[in-house]
ZADO-867545 format. One record per residue (C-alpha): x, y, z; residue number from 1. Coordinates in nm, 3 decimals. Layout:
BEGIN
- X_Y_Z_NUM
...
This chain:
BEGIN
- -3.070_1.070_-1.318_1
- -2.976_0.835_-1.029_2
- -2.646_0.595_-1.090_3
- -2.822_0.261_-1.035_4
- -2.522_0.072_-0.835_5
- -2.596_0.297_-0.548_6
- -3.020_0.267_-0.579_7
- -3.007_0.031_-0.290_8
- -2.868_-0.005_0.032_9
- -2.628_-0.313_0.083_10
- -2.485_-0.495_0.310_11
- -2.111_-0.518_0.308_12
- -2.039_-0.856_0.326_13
- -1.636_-0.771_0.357_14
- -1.680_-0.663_0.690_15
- -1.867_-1.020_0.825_16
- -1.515_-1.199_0.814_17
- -1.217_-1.220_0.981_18
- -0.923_-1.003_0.910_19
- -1.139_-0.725_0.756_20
- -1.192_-0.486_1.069_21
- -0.858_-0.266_1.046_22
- -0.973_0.075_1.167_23
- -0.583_0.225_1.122_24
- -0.552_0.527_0.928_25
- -0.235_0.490_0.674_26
- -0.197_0.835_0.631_27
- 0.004_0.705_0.291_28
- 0.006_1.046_0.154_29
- 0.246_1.150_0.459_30
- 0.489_0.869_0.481_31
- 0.880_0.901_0.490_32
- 1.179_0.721_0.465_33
- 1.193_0.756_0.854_34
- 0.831_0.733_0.943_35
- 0.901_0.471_1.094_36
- 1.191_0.566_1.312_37
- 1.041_0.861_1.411_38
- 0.692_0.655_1.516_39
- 0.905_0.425_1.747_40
- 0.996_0.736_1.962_41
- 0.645_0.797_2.036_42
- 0.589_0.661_2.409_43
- 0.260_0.603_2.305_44
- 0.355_0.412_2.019_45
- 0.191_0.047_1.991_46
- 0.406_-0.242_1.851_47
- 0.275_-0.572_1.706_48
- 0.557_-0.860_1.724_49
- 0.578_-1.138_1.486_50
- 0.768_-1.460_1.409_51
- 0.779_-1.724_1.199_52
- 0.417_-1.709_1.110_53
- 0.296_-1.647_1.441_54
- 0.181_-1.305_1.678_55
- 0.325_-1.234_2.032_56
- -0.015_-1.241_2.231_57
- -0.029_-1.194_2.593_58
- -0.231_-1.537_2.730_59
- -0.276_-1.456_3.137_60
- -0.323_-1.142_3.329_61
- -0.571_-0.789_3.299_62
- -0.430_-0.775_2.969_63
- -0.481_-1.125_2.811_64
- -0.478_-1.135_2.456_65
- -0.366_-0.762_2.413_66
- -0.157_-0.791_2.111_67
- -0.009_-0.422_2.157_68
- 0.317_-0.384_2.323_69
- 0.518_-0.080_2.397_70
- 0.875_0.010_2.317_71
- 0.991_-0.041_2.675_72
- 0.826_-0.367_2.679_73
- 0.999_-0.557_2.406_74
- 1.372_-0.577_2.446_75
- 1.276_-0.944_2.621_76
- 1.161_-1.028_2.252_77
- 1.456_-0.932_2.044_78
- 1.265_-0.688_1.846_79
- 1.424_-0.560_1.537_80
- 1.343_-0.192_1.534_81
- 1.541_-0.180_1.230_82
- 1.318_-0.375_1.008_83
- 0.972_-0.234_1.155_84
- 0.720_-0.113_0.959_85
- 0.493_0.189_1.001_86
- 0.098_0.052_0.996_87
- -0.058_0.404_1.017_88
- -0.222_0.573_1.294_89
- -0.488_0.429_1.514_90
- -0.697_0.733_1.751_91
- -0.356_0.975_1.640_92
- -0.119_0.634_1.819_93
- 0.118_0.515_1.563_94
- 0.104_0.151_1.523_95
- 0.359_-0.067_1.407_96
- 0.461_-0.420_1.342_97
- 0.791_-0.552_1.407_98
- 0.997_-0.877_1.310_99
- 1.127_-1.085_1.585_100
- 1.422_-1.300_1.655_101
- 1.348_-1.470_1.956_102
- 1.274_-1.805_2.095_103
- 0.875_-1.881_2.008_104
- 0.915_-2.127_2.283_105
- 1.096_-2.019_2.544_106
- 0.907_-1.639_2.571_107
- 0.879_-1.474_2.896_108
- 0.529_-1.537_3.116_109
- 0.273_-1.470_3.045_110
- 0.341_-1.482_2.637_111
- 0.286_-1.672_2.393_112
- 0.369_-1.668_2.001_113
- 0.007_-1.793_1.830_114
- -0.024_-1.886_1.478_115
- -0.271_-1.657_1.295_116
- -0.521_-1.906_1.170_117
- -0.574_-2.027_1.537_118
- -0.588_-1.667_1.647_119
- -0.884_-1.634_1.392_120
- -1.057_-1.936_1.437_121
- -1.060_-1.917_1.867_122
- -1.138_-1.552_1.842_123
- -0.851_-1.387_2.017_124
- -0.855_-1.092_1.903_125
- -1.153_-0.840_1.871_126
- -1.207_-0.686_1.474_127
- -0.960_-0.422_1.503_128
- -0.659_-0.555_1.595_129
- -0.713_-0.840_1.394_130
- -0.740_-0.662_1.091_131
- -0.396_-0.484_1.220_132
- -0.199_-0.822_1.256_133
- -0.352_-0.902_0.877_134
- -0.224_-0.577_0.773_135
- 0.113_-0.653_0.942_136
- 0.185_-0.956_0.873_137
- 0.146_-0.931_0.513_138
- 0.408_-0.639_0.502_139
- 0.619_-0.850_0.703_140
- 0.613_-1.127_0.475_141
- 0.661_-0.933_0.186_142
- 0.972_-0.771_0.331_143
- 1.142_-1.139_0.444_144
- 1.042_-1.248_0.066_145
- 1.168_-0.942_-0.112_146
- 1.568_-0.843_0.047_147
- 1.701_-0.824_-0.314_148
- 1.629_-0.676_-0.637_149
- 1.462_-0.835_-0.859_150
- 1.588_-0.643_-1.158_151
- 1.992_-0.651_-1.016_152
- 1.998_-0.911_-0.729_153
- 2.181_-0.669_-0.487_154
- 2.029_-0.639_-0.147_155
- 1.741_-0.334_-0.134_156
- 1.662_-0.125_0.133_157
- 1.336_-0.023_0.320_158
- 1.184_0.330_0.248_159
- 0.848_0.476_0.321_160
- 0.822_0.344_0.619_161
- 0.809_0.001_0.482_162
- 0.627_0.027_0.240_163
- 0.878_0.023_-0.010_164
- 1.222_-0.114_-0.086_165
- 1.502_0.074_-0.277_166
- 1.781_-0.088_-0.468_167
- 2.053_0.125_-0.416_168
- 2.273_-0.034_-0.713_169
- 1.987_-0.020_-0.932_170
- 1.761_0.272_-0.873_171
- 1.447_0.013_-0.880_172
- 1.133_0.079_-0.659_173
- 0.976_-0.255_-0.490_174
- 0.633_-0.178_-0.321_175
- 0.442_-0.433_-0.169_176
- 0.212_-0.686_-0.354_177
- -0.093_-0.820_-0.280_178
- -0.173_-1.178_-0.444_179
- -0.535_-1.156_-0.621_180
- -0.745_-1.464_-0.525_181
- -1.093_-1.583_-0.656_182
- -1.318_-1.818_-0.432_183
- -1.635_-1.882_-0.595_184
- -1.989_-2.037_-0.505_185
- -2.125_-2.181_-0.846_186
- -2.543_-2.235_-0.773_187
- -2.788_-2.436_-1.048_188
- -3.125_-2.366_-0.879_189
- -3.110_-2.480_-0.540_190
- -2.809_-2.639_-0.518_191
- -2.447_-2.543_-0.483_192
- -2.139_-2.654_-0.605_193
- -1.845_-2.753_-0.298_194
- -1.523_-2.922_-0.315_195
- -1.275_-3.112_-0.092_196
- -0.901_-3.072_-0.051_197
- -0.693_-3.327_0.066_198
- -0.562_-3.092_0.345_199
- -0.888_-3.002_0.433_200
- -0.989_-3.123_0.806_201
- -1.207_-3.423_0.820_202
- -1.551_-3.367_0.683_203
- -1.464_-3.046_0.507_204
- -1.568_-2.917_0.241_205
- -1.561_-2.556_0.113_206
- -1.607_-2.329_-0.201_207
- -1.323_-2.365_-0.543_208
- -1.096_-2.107_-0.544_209
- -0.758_-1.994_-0.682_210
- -0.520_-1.731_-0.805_211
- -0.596_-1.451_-1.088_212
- -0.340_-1.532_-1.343_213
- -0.226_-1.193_-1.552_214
- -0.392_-1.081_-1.776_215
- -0.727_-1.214_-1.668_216
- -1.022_-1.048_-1.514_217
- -1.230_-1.140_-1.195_218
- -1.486_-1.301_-1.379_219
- -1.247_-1.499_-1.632_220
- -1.060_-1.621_-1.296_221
- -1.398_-1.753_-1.213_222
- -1.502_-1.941_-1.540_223
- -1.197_-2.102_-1.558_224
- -1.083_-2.193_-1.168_225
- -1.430_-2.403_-1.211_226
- -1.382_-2.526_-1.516_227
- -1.031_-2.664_-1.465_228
- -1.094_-2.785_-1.108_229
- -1.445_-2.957_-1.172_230
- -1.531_-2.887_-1.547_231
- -1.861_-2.712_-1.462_232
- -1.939_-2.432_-1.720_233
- -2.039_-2.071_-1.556_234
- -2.179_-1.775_-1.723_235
- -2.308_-1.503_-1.503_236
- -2.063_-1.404_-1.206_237
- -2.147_-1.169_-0.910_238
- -1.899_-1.032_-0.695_239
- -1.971_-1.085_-0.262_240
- -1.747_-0.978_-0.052_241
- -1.347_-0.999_-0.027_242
- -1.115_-1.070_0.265_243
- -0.782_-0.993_0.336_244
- -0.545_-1.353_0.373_245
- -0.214_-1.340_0.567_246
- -0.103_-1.609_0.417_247
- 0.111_-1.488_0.321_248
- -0.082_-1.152_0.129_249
- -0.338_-1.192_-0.051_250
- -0.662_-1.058_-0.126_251
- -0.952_-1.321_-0.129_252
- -1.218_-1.237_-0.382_253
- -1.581_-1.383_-0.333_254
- -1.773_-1.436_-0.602_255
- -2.120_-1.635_-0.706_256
- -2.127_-1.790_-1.035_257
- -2.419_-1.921_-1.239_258
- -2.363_-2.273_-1.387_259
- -2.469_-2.386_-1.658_260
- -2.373_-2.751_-1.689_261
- -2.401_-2.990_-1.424_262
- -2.170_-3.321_-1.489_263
- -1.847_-3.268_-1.313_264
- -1.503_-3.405_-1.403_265
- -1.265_-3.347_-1.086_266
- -0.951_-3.301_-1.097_267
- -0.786_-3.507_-0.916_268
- -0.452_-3.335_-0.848_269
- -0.641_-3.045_-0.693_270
- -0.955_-3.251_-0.472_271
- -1.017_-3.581_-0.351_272
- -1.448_-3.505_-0.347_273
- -1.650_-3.274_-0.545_274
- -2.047_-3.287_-0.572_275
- -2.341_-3.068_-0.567_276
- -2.540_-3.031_-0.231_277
- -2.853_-2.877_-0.220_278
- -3.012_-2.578_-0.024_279
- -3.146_-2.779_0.253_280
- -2.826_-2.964_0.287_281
- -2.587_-2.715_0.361_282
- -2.850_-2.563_0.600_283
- -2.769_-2.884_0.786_284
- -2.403_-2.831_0.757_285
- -2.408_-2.463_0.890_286
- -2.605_-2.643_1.174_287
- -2.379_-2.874_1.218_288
- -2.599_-3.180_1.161_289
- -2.541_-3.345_0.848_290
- -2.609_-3.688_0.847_291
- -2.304_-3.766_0.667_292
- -2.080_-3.539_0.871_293
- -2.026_-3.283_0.587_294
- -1.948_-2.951_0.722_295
- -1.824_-2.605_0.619_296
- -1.508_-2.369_0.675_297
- -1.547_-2.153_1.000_298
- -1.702_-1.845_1.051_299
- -1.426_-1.605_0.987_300
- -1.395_-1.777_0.677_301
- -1.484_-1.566_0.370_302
- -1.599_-1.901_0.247_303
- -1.860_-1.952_0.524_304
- -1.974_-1.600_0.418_305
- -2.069_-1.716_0.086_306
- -2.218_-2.039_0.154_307
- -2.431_-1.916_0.472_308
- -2.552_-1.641_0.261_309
- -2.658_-1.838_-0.016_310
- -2.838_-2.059_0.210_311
- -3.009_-1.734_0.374_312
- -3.126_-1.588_0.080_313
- -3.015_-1.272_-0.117_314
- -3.192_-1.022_0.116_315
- -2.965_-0.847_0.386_316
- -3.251_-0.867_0.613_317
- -3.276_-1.200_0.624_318
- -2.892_-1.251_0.633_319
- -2.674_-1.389_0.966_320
- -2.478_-1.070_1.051_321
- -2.258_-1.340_1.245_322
């Protein structure tokens, strides 16, 4: 007897966007209070920087946009070694990320502090370290947002490595959390259902999405995100592809789902436009020639993912692996 989810070869979807490519070995089963102390003596040890939202990033030089520094390297930066965090292992090098207090706009030459959605979208970084900032900046964020207990209110402290925080008054354990997201394609036949934010740049528009409340599963997220933010009735859903989101961490879940109404109420508070577009116009959108200037999220975007293959067909042969 064969198990029938495994019959046919697929391809993963997850790893055609951005901030999916982290190669680093956790090694979670191994981790210590000190692991990360006792990484930072390594003299091989590589060391992200971050700030307010943004990556130190060499722009000039042999090693433009090498996003790796060593531990000699960053006193100019005002690391604080206290607060890093232990990533894993990348080729047996320990990699870390580590919170910075410095100027963002008066760093030394040739760096530069660059916000992680315009790292993404300009393609700074290759797959790898990518997925390493999305890895570290999440734990970052989490740390900043998390100092005290949420049981006691007294300040906790940073085990594991960092992936944990103690409250010492309490006793409570604190691990890191990782916000659930849904984005969804609903299809009718050969059309597709997209949205508009307000925020979104001009000529946007993009697939619904939005947070898994508790309680709820995947597919429940799905009926109901479309139902609230266009009133469009789904039935069958299909799980994609996912993508990590450092912003700050959370875990973007792509789904298709199958309408099965087609009058849509908006709601207003969420979008400003919301229509269905058929197969043959979002082709023109991915091309970047529709007539009324509609166009898509970027590729990087798990929401390009699902659109563009939609519009390609269901066959991974005939998808763009781009």
């Amino acid at each position: 007897m064969t198990f029938p989810f495994f019959d046919t070869a697929r391809d993963e979807a997850s790893q055609r966007v951005a901030f999916s490519g982290n190669r680093i070995d956790r090694q979670a089963e191994a981790r210590t209070d000190d692991a990360a102390e006792q990484a930072l003596k390594a003299r091989d040890a590589r060391l992200l920087l971050f700030a307010q939202g943004r990556l130190f990033l060499r722009v000039e030089g042999d090693r433009a946009f090498d996003p790796y520094f060593t531990r000699d390297e960053t006193p100019a930066f005002a690391p604080d070694l206290k607060q890093a965090v232990l990533l894993g292992h990348e080729n047996g090098i320990p990699v870390l990320a580590v919170p910075s207090a410095a100027d963002i706009e008066a760093l030394p030459t040739p760096v530069k502090a660059i916000d992680y959605r315009s790292i993404y979208m300009q393609g700074l970084l290759e797959p790898t370290a990518l997925g390493a900032l999305a890895q570290g900046a999440a734990l970052l964020a989490w740390h900043e947002s998390h100092r005290f207990c949420g049981r006691c209110g007294n300040e906790t402290e940073m085990r594991d490595g960092g992936y944990k925080r103690h409250c010492p008054t309490c006793g409570r354990d604190h691990f890191p959390r990782t916000d659930p997201v849904v984005i969804m394609l609903a299809v009718r036949g050969e059309q597709c259902l997209l949205g508009r934010s307000p925020h979104f740049a001009p000529g946007m528009v993009s697939c619904l999405a939005g947070f898994v409340e508790p309680g709820e599963t995947i597919e429940a997220a799905v009926r109901r995100e479309t139902r609230e933010e266009a009133g469009i009735a789904v039935g069958a859903v299909a799980y994609h592809a996912s993508q990590p989101w450092p912003f700050p961490y959370s875990l973007m879940i792509g789904c298709y789902g199958q309408a099965e109404s087609e009058a849509i109420t908006m709601d207003e508070n969420e979008l400003e436009d919301c229509r269905w577009f058929s197969r043959d116009e979002v082709r023109l959108m991915l091309e970047d020639r529709h007539p009324d200037g509609h166009r898509v999220p970027p590729r990087g975007a798990i929401a390009n993912r699902l659109i563009r293959d939609w519009v390609l067909g269901s066959d991974p042969g005939q998808m763009d692996g781009g």
